[in-house]
C-alpha positions as CSV (number, residue, x, y, z in Angstrom):
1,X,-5.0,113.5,6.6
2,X,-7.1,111.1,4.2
3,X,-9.8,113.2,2.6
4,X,-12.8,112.0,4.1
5,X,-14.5,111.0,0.9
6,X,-11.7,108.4,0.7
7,X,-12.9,107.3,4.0
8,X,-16.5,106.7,3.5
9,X,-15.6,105.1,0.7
10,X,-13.4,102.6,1.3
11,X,-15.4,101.1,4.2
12,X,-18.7,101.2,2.1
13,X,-21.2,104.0,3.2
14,X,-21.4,105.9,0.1
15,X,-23.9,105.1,-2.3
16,X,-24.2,108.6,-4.2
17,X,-23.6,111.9,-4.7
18,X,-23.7,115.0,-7.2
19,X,-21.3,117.5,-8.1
20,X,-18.8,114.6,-6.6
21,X,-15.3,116.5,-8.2
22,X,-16.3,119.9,-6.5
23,X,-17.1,118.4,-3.2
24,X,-14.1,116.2,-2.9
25,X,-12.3,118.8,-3.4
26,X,-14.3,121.1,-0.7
27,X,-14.4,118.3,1.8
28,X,-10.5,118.4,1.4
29,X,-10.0,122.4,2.0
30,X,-11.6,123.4,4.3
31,X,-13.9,122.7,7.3
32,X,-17.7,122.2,6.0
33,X,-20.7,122.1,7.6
34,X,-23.1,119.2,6.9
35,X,-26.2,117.9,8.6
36,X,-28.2,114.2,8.7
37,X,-31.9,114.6,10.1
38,X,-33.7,112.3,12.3
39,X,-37.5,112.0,12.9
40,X,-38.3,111.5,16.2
41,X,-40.9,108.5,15.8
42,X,-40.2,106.3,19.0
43,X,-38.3,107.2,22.3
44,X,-35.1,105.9,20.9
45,X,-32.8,105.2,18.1
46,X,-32.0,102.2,16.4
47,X,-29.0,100.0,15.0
48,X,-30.6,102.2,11.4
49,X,-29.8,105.4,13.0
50,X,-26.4,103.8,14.5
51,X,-24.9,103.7,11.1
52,X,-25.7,107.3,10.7
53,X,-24.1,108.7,13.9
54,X,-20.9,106.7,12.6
55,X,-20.8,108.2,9.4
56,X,-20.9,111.8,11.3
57,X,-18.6,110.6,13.4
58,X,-15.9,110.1,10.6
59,X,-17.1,113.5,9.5
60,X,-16.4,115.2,12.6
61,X,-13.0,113.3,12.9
62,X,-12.0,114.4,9.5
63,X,-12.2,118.3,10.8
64,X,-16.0,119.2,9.7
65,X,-19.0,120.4,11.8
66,X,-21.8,118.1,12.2
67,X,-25.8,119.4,12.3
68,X,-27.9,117.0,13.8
69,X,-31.3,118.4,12.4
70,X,-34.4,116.5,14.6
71,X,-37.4,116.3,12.6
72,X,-39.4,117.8,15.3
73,X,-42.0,119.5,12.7
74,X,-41.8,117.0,9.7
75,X,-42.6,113.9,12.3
76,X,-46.1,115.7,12.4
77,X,-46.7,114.9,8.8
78,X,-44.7,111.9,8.4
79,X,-41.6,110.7,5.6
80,X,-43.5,108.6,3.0
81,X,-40.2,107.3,1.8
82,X,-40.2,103.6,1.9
83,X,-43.5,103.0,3.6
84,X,-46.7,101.4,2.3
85,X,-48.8,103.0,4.8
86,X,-49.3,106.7,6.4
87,X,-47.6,107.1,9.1
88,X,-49.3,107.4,12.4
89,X,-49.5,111.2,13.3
90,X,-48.2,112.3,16.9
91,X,-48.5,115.0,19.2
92,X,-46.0,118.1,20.0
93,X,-46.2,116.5,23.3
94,X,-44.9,113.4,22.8
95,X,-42.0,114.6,19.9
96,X,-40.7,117.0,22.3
97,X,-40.5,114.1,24.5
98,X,-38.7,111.8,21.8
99,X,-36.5,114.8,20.9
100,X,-34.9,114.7,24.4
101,X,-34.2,111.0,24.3
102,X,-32.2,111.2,21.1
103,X,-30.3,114.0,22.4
104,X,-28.9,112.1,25.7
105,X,-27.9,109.1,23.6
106,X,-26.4,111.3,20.6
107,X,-24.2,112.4,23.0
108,X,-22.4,109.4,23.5
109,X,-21.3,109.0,19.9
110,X,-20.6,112.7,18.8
111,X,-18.5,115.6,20.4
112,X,-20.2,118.9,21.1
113,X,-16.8,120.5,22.1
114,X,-14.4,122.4,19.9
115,X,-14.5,124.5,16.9
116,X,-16.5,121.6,15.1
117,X,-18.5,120.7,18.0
118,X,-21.8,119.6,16.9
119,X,-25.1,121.2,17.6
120,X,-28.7,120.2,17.6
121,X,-32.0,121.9,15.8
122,X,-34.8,121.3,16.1
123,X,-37.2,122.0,12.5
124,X,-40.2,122.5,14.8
125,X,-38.7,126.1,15.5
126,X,-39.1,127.4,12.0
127,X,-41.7,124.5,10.7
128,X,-44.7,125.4,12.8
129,X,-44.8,128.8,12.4
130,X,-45.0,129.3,8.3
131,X,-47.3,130.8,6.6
132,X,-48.5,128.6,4.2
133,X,-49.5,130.9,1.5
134,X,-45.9,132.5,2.1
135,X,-44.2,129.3,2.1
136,X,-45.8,128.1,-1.4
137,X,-45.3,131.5,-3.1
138,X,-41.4,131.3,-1.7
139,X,-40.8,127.2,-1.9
140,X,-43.2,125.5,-3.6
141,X,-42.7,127.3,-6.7
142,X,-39.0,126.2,-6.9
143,X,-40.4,122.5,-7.1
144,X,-42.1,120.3,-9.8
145,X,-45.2,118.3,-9.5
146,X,-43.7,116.5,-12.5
147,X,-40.2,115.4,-11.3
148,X,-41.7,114.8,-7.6
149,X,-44.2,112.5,-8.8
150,X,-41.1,110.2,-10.6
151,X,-39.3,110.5,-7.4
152,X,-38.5,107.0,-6.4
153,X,-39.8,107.8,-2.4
154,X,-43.1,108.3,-3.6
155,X,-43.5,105.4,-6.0
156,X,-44.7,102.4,-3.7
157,X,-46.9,105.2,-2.0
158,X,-48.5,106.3,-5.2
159,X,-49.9,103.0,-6.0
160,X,-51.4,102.6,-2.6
161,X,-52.4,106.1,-2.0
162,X,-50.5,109.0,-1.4
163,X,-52.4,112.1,0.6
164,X,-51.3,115.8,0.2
165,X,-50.3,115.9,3.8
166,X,-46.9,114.0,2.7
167,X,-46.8,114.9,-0.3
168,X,-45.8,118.4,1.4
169,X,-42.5,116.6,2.8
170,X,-39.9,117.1,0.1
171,X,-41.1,120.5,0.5
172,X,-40.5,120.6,4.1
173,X,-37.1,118.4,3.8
174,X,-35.6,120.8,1.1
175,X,-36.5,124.0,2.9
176,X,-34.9,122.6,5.9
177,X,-31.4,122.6,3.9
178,X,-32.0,126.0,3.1
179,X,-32.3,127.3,6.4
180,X,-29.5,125.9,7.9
181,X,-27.6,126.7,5.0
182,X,-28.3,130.4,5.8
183,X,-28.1,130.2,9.4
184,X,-25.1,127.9,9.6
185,X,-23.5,127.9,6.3
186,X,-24.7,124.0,5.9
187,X,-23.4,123.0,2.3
188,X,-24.3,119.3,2.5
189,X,-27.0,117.1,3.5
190,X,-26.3,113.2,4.5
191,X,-28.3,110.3,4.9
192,X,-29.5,106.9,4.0
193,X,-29.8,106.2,0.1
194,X,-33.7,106.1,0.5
195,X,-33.4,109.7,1.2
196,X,-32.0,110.9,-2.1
197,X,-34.7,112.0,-4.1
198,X,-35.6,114.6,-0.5
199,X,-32.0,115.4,0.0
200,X,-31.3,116.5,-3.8
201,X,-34.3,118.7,-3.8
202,X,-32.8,120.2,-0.9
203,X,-29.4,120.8,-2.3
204,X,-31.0,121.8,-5.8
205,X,-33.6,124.6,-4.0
206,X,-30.2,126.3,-2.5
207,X,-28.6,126.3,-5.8
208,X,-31.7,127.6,-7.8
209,X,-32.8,130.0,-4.5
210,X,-29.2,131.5,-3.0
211,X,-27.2,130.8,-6.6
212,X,-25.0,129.1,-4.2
213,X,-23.1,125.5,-4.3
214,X,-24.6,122.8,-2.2
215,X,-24.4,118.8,-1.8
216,X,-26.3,115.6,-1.5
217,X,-24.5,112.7,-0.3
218,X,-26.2,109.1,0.2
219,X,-25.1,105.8,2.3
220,X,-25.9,102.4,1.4
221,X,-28.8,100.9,3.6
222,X,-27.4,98.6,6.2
223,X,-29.0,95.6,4.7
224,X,-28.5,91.8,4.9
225,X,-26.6,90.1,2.1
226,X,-29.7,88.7,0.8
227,X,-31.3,92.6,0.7
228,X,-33.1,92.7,3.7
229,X,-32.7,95.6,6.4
230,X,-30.8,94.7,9.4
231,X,-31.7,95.4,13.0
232,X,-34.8,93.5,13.2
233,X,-35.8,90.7,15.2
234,X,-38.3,88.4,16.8
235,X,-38.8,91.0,19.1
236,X,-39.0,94.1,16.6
237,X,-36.2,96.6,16.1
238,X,-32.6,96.7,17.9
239,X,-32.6,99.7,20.0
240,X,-29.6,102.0,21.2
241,X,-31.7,102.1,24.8
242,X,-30.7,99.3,26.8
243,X,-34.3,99.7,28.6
244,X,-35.6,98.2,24.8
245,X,-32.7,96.3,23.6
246,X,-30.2,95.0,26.6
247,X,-27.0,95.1,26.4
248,X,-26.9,91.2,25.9
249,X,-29.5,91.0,23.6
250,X,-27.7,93.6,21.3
251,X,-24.4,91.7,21.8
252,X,-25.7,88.5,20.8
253,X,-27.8,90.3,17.8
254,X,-24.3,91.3,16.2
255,X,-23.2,87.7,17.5
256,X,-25.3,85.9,15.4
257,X,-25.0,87.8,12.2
258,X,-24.8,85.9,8.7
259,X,-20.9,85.2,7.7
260,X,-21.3,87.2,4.5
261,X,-22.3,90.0,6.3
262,X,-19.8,90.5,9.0
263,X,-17.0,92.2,6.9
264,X,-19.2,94.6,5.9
265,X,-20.2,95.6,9.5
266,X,-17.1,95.8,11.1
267,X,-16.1,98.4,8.2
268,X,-19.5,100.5,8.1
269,X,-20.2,100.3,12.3
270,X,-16.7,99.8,14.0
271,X,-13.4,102.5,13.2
272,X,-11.7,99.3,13.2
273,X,-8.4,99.8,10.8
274,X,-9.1,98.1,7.3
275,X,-6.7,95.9,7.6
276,X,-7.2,94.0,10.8
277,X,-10.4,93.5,9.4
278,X,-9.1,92.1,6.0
279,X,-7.6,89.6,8.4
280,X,-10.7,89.0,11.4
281,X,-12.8,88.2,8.2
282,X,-9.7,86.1,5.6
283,X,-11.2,82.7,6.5
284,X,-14.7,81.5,5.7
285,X,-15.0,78.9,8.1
286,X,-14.9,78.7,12.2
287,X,-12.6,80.8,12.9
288,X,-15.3,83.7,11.5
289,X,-17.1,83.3,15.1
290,X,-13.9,85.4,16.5
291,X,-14.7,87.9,13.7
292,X,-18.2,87.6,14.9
293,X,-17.5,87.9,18.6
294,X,-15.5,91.1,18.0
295,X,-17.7,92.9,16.3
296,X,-20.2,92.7,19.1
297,X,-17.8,93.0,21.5
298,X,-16.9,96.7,19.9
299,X,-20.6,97.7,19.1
300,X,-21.5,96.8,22.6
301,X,-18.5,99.0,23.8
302,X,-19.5,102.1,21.2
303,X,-23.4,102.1,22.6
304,X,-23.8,101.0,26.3
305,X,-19.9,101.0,27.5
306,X,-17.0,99.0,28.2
307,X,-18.1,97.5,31.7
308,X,-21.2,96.5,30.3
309,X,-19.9,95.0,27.0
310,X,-17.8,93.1,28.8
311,X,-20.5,91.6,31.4
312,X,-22.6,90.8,27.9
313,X,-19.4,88.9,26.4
314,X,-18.9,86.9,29.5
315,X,-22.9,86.0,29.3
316,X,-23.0,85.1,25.8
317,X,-19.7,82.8,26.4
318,X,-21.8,81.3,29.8
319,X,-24.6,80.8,27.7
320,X,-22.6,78.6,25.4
321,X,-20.9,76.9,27.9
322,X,-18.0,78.9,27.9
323,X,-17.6,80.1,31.4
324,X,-18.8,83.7,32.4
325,X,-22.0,84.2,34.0
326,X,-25.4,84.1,32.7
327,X,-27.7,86.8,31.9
328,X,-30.6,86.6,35.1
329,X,-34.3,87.6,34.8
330,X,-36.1,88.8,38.1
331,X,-39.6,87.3,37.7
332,X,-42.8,87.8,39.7
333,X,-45.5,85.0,39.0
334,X,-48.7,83.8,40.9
335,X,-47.4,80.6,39.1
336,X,-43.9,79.5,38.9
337,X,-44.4,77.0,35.9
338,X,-42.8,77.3,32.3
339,X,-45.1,79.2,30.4
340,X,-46.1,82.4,32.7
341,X,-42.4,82.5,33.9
342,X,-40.7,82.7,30.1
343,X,-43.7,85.4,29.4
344,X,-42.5,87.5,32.7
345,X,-38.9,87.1,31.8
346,X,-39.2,88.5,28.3
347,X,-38.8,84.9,26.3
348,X,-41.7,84.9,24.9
349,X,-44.3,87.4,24.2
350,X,-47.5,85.6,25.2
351,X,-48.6,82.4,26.5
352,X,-49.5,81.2,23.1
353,X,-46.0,81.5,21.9
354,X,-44.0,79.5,24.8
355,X,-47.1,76.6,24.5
356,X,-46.1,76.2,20.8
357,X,-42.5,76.5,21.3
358,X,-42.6,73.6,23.9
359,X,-44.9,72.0,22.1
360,X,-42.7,72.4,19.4
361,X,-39.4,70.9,21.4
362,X,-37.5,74.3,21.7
363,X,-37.3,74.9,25.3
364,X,-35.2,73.3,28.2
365,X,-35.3,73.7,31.9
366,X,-31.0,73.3,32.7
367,X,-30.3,69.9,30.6
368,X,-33.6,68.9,30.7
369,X,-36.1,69.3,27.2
370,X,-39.7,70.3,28.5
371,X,-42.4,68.2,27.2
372,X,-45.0,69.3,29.9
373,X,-46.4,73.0,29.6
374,X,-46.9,73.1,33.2
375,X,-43.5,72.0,34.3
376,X,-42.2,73.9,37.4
377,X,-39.7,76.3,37.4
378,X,-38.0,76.4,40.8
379,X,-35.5,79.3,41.8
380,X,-32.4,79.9,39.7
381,X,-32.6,77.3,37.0
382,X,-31.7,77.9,33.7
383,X,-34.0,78.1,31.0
384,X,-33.2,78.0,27.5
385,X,-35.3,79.2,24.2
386,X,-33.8,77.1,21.3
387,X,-30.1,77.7,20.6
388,X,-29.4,81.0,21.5
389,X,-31.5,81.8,24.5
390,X,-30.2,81.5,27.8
391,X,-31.5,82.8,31.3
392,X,-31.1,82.0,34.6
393,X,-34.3,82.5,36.4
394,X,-34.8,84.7,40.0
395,X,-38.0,85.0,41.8
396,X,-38.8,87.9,43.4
């Protein structure tokens, strides 16, 4: 079997790594425990975290044991990394809540069965009840103020303002690596490249602390070819629950991706072999919509199911007047005209919005362009919202 390193590698994810020779060579010997945390800030996970739970994935295929580590404790201060602004502060309340969400939909991507089963912890269990005097006598004096404050995760913080609440994370993030190295033999810490400068302190307080070896591996951010993050729309983020994201909005998402960035896609979020993707992605022309198509099509599949990828691929193909059938709204209005009927069926997000876009020529009732904001809408006609919006329209 390929060493999993190989893997990773050749279908993009990593970005970097230290001690690479010795942990090539461990990743190739024997089975090693490894962990990627998430904090629990909504009530679901997103195409971001997607590309994460396929990276453990191909870790777990290769023969080692994933640790999915939930930030249940560090949510309560917050990750500065990347962010302009602090972080909005939740209750224990609502992250046990969150914590129980990602846990259901986890499941579908990662086996909990077998001698590499994965397991889940939760850093709320040995977070919240430190000592903090303890804790800085035993932790803090293994860390720098100097090197943390060149640490690239703090840098757009430090310029706006950076409190003392986060700047206790790396703290927090390195000493969870430590416990799960002693209570699991974790020897390596995964996760987006924004991470690194959290995940290497980890790594380095094992090898100062225990005099033991330990790793830091980073991915690439799924980005855009022109640098921006992917999974973002009108609408705000691309969920994993189909309750935030439907199944046919997150087909067509991956439907209507850029051309430049489909080859890297299919390689970082399908198991697609390399080579049928060399050839789905050979011509930059037309024939990249089939690329396109099949990408969604096996996303879909991964996070919501077969049956209900296939209902989204027959939709999207409806909506462009390929046959299938359309994706339906069930609406309840005290008027049935355009605008309060595309706010009730998720079109648009307020009345404002569906005046401009008629106003601005972008919305059709069937074949016919609306001009009038108080055209009626009668029972299943079709409205559409530009190019790429298409629903058929129920009354309740």
């Amino acid at each position: 079997m390929a060493n999993v390193m190989d893997v990773l590698r050749e279908r993009g994810f990593i970005k970097q790594t230290v001690y690479e020779e010795d942990l090539y060579k461990l990743l190739g010997s024997e089975s090693v425990p490894f962990y990627i945390g998430f904090d629990p800030t909504a009530d679901s996970l997103h195409v971001g975290h997607f590309m994460q739970l396929i990276a453990m994935k191909h870790m777990q295929q290769a023969g080692h044991r994933p640790i999915i580590l939930i930030g249940g404790g560090t949510a309560m201060i917050g990750d500065p990394s990347g962010k302009t602004d602090m972080r909005k502060m939740m209750t224990r309340e609502t992250i046990d809540y969150h914590v129980e969400c990602f846990k259901k939909q986890m499941a579908r991507f990662i086996s909990f069965e077998g001698d590499n089963g994965a397991i889940i912890v939760n850093n709320a269990d040995w977070l919240l009840n430190l000592n903090y005097v303890n804790f800085l006598r035993d932790i803090g004096v293994h860390f720098s103020v100097n090197e943390m404050l060149r640490a690239k995760c703090f840098e757009t913080r430090l310029e706006r303002g950076l409190s003392f609440l986060e700047f206790n994370y790396m703290l927090m993030q390195g000493y969870d690596f430590l416990v799960l190295y002693k209570k699991y033999g974790c020897k390596l810490e995964l996760g987006g490249d924004d991470q690194w400068s959290n995940i290497l302190a980890g790594a380095n307080l094992i090898r100062v602390k225990e005099k033991q070896p330990a790793y830091a591996m980073t991915f690439t951010l799924l980005t855009t070819s022109d640098g921006k993050k992917m999974g973002k729309t009108e609408k705000g983020a691309v969920w994993l629950d189909e309750n935030k994201t439907t199944p046919y909005e997150f087909y067509q998402y991956w439907r209507n991706i850029a051309d430049d960035d489909v080859e890297k896609c299919l390689k970082l979020l399908t198991f697609l072999p390399l080579g049928e993707i060399a050839g789905l992605t050979a011509h930059k022309d037309e024939r990249m919509n089939a690329a396109k198509e099949r990408l969604a099509f096996e996303l879909t599949k991964t996070v919501h199911g077969e049956e209900k990828a296939v209902a989204a691929r027959s939709q999207a193909k409806a909506a462009f007047g390929g046959g299938g059938e359309l994706p339906c709204a069930e609406v309840s209005v005290e008027t049935k005209t355009i605008i309060p009927v595309m706010v009730a069926a998720g079109l648009c997000s307020s009345n404002g919005e569906a005046r401009r876009l008629i106003q601005q020529g972008g919305v059709s009732i069937n074949d016919g362009k609306v001009t009038d904001i108080n055209a009626p809408v009668a029972d299943g006609d079709v409205i559409h919202k530009g190019k790429k919006q298409h629903v058929k329209i129920l009354f309740k």
